[in-house]
N, C-alpha and C positions, 0 to 999 in steps of 0.2 A: 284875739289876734288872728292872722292872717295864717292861716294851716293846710292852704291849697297848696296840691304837689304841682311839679310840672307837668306832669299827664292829666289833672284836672283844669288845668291851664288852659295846655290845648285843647281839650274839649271845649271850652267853655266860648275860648275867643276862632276857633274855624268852626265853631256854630253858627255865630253871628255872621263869619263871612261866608257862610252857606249859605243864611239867610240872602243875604244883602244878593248872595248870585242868584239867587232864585227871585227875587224882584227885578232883577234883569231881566233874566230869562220872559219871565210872566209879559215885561212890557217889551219884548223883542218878539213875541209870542204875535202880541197886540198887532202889532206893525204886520207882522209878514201875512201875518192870517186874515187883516183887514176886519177884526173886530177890535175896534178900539175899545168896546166897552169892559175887554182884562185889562185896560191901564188899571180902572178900577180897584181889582184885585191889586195890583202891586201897592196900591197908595194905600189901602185897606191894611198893606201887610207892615206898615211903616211903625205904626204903635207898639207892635209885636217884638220889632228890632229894638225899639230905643227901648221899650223894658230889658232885653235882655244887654245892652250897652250899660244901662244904668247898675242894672246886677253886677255884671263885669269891673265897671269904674267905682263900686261899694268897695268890694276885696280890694282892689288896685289900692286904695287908699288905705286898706289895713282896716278894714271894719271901723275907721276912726267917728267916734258918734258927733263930729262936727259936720259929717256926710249921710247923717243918719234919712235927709231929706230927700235924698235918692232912694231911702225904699220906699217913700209912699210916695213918691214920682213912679217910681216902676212897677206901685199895686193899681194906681191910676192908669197905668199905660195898658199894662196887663189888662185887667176888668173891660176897659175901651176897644182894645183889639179883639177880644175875647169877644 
């Protein structure tokens, strides 16, 4: 069963929107500094997000093992971003 508190909650889902700022940032980075090649970097960071989305939308569901194909989406995402 699903036995995250709300304080593990939030940690878990303004991680991901850290993330996702921080892939902003990188390609706002890109642009202003006139190196394109940190787009790079942001696109690089996109695997990293959707494993921890896919982490997130496991619990969401209640650990229910008909979603059980989100964790080897997310050890895939993971190992690829990694």
């Amino acid at each position: 069963p699903n036995a995250l508190s709300l304080a593990t909650w939030s940690v878990h889902v303004l991680s991901l929107l850290e993330w996702g700022a921080a892939m902003v940032l990188v390609w706002q980075y890109a642009a202003v500094a006139k190196q394109p090649a940190f787009r790079k970097l942001a696109w690089a960071m996109v695997p990293l997000l959707g494993a921890g989305a896919g982490a997130v939308d496991f619990h969401l569901y209640w650990n229910d093992p008909s979603v059980e194909w989100l964790l080897a989406l997310q050890g895939m995402l993971t190992l690829g971003g990694n």
